[in-house]
DODOLUM-652032 format. One line per field, with one value per residue (C-alpha): residue number from 1; residue in one letter; x, y, z. Coordinates in steps of 0.1 Angstrom, whole numbers, padded with zeros to 4 digits. Layout:
BEGIN
num = NUM|...
residuo = a|...
x = X|...
y = Y|...
z = Z|...
This chain:
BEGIN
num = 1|2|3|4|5|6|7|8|9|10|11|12|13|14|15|16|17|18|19|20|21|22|23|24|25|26|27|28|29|30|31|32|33|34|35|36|37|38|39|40|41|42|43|44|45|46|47|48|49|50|51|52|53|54|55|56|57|58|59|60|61|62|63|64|65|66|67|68|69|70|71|72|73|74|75|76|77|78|79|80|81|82|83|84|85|86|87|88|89|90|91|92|93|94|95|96|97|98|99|100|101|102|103|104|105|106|107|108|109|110|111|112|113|114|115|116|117|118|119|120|121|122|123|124|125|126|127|128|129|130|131|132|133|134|135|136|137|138|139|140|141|142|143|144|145|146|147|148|149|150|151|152|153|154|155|156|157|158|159|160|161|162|163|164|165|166|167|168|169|170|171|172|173|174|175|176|177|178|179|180|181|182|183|184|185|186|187|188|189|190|191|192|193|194|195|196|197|198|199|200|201|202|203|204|205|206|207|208|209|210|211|212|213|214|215|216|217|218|219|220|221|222|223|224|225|226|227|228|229|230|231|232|233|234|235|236|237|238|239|240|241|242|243|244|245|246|247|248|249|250|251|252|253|254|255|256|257|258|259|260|261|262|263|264|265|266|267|268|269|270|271|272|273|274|275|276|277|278|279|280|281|282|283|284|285|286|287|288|289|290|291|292|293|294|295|296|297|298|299|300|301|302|303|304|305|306|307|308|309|310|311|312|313|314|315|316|317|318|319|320|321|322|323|324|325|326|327|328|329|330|331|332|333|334|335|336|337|338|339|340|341|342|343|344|345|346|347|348|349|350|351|352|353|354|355|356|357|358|359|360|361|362|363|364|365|366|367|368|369|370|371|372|373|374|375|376|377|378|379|380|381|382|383|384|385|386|387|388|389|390|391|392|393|394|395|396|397|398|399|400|401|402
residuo = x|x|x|x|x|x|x|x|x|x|x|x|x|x|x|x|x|x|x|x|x|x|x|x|x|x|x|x|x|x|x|x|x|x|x|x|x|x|x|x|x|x|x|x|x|x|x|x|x|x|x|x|x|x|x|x|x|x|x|x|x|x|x|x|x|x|x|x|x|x|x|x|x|x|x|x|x|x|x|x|x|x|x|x|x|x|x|x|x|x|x|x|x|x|x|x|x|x|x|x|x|x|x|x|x|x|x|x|x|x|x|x|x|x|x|x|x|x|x|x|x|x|x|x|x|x|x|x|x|x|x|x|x|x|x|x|x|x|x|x|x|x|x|x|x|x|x|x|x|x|x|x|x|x|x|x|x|x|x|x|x|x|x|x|x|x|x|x|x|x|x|x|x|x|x|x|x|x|x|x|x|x|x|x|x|x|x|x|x|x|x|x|x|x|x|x|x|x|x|x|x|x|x|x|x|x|x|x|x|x|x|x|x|x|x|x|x|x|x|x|x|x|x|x|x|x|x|x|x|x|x|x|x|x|x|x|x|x|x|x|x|x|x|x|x|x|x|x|x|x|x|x|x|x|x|x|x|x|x|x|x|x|x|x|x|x|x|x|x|x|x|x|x|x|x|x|x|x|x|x|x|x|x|x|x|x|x|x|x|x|x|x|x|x|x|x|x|x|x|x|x|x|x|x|x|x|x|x|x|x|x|x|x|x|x|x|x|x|x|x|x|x|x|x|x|x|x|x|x|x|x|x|x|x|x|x|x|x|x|x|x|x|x|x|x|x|x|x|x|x|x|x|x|x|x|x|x|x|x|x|x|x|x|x|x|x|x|x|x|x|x|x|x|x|x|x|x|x|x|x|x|x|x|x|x|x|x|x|x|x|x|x|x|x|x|x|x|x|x|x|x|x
x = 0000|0014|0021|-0007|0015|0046|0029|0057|0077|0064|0072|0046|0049|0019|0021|-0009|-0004|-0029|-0040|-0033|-0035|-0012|0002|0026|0031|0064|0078|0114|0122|0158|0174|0159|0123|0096|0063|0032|0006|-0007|-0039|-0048|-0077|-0083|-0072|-0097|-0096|-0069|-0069|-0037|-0017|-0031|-0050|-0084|-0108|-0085|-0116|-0117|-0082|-0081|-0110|-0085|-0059|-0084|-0093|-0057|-0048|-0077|-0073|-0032|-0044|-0068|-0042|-0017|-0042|-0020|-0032|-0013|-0012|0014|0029|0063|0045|0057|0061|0063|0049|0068|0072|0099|0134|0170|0204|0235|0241|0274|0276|0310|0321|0349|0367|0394|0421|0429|0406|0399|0362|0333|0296|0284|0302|0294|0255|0262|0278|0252|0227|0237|0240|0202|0199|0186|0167|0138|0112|0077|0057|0086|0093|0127|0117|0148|0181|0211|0249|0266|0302|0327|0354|0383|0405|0404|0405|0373|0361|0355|0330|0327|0355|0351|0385|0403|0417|0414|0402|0375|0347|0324|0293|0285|0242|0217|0184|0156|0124|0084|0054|0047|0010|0012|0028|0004|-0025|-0008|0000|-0037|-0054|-0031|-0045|-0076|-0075|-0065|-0028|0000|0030|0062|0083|0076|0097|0106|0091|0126|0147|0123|0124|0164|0168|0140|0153|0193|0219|0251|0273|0255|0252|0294|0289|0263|0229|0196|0159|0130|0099|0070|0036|0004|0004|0040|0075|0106|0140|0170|0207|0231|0272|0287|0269|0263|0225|0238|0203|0165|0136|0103|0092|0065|0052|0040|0014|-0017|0000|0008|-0035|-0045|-0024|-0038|-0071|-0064|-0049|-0072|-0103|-0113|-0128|-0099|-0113|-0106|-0072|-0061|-0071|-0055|-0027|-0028|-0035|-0017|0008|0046|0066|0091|0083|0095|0086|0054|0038|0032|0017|-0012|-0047|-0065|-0101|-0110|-0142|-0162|-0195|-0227|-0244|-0213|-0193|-0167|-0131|-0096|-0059|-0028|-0010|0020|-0001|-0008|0028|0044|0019|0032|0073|0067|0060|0082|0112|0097|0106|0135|0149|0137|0154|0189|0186|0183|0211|0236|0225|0240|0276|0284|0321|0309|0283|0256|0279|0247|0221|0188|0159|0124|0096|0060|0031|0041|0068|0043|0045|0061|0095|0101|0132|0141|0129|0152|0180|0180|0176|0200|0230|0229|0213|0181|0158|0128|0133|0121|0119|0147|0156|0121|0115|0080|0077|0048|0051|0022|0035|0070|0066|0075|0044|0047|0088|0081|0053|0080|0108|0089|0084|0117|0125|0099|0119|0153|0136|0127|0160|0184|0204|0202|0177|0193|0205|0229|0216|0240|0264|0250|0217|0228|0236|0202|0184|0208
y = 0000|0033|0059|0090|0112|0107|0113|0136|0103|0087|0086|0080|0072|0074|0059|0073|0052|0052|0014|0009|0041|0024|0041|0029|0040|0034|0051|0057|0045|0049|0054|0024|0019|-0002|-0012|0001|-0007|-0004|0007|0001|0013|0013|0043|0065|0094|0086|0083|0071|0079|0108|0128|0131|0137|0154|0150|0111|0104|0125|0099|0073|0087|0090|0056|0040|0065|0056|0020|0024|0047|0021|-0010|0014|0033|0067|0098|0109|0146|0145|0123|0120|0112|0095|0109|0089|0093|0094|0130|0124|0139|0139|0160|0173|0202|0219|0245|0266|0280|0305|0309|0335|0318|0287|0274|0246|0227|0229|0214|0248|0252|0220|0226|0260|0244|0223|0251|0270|0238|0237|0266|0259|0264|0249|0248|0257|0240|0218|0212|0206|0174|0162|0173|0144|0152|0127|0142|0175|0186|0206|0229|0207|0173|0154|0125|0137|0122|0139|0164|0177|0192|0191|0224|0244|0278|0258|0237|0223|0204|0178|0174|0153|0170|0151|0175|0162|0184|0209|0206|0173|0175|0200|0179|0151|0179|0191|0159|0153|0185|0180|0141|0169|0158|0179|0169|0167|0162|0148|0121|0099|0068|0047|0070|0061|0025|0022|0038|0006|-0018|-0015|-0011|0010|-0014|-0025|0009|0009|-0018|0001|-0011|-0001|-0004|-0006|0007|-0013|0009|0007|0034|0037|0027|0043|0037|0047|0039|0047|0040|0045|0073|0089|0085|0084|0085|0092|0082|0075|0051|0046|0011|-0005|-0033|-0017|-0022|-0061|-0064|-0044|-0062|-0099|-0079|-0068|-0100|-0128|-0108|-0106|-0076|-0057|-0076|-0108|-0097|-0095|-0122|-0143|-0119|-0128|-0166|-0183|-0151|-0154|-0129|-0154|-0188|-0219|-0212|-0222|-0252|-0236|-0268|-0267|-0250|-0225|-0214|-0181|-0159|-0155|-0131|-0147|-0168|-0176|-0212|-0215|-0205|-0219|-0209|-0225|-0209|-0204|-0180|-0162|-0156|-0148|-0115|-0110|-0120|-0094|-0065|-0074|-0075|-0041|-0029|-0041|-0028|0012|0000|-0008|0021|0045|0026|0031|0067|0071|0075|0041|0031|-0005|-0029|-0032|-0058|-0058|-0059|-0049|-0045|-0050|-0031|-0020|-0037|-0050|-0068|-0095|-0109|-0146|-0143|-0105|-0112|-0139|-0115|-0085|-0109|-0120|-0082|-0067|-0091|-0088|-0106|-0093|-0094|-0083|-0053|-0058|-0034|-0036|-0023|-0025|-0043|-0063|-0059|-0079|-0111|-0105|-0067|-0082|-0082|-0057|-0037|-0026|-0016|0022|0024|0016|0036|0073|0063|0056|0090|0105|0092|0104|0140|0142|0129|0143|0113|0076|0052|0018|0025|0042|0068|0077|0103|0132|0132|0142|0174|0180|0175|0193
z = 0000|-0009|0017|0005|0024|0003|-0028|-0037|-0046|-0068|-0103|-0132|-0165|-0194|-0223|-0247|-0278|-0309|-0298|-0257|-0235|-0206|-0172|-0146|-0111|-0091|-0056|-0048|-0020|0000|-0036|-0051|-0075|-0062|-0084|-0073|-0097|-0134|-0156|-0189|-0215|-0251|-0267|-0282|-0302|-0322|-0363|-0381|-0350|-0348|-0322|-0337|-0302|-0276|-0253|-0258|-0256|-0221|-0210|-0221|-0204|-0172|-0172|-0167|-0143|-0123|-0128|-0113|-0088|-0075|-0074|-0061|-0035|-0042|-0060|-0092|-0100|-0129|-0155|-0174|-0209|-0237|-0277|-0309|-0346|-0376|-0376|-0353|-0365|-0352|-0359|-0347|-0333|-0321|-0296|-0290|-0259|-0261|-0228|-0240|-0217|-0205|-0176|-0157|-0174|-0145|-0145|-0157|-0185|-0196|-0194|-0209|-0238|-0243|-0243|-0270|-0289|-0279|-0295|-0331|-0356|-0371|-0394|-0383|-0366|-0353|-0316|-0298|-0279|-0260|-0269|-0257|-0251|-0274|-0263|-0259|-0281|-0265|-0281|-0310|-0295|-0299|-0286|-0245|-0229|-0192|-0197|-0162|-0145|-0181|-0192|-0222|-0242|-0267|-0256|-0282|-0276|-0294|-0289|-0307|-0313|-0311|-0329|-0334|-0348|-0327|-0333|-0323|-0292|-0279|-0288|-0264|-0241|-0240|-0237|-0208|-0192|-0202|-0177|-0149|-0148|-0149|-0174|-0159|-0192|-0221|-0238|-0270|-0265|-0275|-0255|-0224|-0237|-0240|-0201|-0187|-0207|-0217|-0193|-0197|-0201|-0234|-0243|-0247|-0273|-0294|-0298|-0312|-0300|-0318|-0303|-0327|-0322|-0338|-0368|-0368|-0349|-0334|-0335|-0315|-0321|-0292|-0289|-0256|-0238|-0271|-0289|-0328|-0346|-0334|-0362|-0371|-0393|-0409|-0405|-0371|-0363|-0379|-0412|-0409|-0396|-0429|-0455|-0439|-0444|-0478|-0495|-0473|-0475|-0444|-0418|-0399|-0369|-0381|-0397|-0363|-0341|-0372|-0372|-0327|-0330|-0361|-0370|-0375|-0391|-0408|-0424|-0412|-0374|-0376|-0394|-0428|-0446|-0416|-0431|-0411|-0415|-0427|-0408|-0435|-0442|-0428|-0455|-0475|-0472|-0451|-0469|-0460|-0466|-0454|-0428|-0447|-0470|-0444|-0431|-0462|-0457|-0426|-0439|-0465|-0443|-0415|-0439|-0448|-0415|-0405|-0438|-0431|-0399|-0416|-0437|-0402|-0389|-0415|-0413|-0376|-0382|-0358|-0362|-0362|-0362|-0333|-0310|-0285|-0313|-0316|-0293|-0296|-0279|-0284|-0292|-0327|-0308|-0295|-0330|-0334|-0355|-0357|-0332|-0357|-0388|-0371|-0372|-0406|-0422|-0397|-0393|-0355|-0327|-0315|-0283|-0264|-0246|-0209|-0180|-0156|-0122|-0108|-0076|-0073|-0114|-0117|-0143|-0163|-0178|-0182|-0222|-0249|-0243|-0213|-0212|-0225|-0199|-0176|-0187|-0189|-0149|-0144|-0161|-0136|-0110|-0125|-0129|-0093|-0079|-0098|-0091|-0104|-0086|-0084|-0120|-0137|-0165|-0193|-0177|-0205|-0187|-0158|-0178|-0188|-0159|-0135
């Protein structure tokens, strides 16, 4: 039972998607995270990602809240919320700190640095989402991750920009409002993802996650401390449901409990040769296909993915290939075979992102879909602390939060 008197720690984390509107409420606790409880609704008010009813998706929002509140028997006033579409853009910025004469580097020049790398440009209706250190160059000499105590007369910052529609995020932002919540911070989905679900040490390696939503999916690619490349791409779940719906002629409905029950993104898996029956229209004979039709529908637009993927990946600038591999997360990574699909298109090994960290997780959200959830609370956490909970954030954060 949570203490209603201490409500000042505890950390929530909202994830509004297009398909599951899902919350997650933890309490810090002597430095470490402990699980207080969950909520879930169907998300309304959405079309094609979008928000279409800010009204409906705030009584979406409502009803997890409510739900968490009511296992958790705390009351939340705000919310670290999560962000993803395929609006989502990322870049490099550089910010230049001239000290004149040579001085010893301290915390606020750092941050200073970084803010004038912060400050950019962009085109309308474009919003500055999160903005990540990647690293410092001094005097010339690049490659400094935590320069701090170094002497010089140059500092650079080295940032990556992370930028969504500005419409868009104030629609989120509104309907947020709109449930009676306050919004703490507002974060991209992967980035929230990566911090429940990857720790440090595989960071050093480089790795990429893969945040599979409903409309559309997300993509990070980090190195070290250092987040290389930010995207959205334009396929997620919805799009595997449509084509079985398209090609097998059957109701969106039925697309997807075929989709849930026989599905596999890659053939061989599964036992292709097998026939399954197809829901057909009332007064018309019962139709059959063979399984392995099926999943060469789903093969087709999984390989479509994970390529877009590839593409984003060899846009990042990483000096070598992904030695910790890919992670899944999201929705769309319930699928059967889109770790073994990932594998095969992106010459790496590849896994199910799940949240870490957390004491008394319970077993039934330990899955894909619930790690983002899980992440923007751990970020809550972070953002009232100012110091790591149990884990260890990525040095550069502690920039940006300080």
């Amino acid at each position: 039972m949570a203490n209603l008197n201490r409500n000042w720690r505890l950390a929530v984390g909202l994830d509004a998607g297009s398909a599951r509107t899902r919350c997650v409420i933890l309490t810090l606790e002597d430095g470490q995270l402990r699980f207080l409880g969950w909520g879930e609704a169907p998300s309304l008010g959405w079309t094609r990602g979008r928000i279409a009813d800010s009204g409906a998706v705030a009584g979406s929002i409502q009803y997890a809240v409510r739900d968490a509140e009511r296992m958790s028997r705390a009351s939340v006033e705000s919310v670290v919320a999560g962000v993803s579409s395929n609006t989502i853009q990322g870049f490099l910025s550089r910010g230049v700190y001239e000290f004149g004469r040579p001085r010893q580097v301290e915390q606020d020049n750092l941050s200073y640095a970084v803010q004038l790398a912060s400050r950019v440009r962009l085109e309308d209706d474009r919003f500055v989402l999160q903005m990540l250190p990647m690293d410092f160059t001094l005097d010339g000499r690049a490659g400094f991750r935590n320069p701090l105590g170094a002497v010089c007369t140059r500092l650079e910052a080295n940032v990556y920009v992370v930028s969504c529609s500005t419409r868009e995020h104030q629609a989120l932002v509104g309907a947020i409002h709109q449930a009676h919540l306050a919004v703490e911070e507002t974060v991209f989905e992967p980035v929230a993802a990566a911090y429940a679900s990857i720790l440090p040490e595989d960071r050093i390696r480089g790795v990429a996650l893969v945040d599979i939503g409903m409309h559309s999916s997300s993509l990070v690619v980090y190195e070290g401390d250092a987040l290389l490349r930010a995207a959205g791409i334009p396929v997620g779940g919805e799009h595997f449901t449509r084509d079985l719906s398209q090609v097998l002629k059957v109701s969106w409905e039925d697309a997807h409990q075929l989709k849930e029950e026989y599905g596999c993104a890659i053939l061989g898996l599964t036992s292709d040769s097998s026939y399954i029956e197809l829901p057909s229209p009332e007064g018309r004979a019962p139709r059959e296909s063979t399984r392995r039709h099926l999943n060469e529908i789903l093969e087709a637009r999984a390989e479509e993915l994970f390529l877009l993927v590839r593409a984003e990946i060899e846009k990042s600038g990483l000096r070598q290939p992904l030695m910790e591999g890919v992670v899944l997360t999201g929705g769309g990574a319930q699928l059967t075979g889109m770790c073994d699909m990932a594998e095969v298109a992106l010459n790496c090994q590849a896994r199910n992102g799940l949240a870490q960290g957390v004491d008394d997780w319970p077993e039934e959200l330990d899955g894909p879909a619930w790690t983002t959830a899980a992440g923007l609370a751990m970020y809550s956490a972070r953002l009232k602390s100012h110091r790591e909970p149990r884990r260890r954030a990525p040095s550069f954060v502690g920039l940006v939060l300080k």
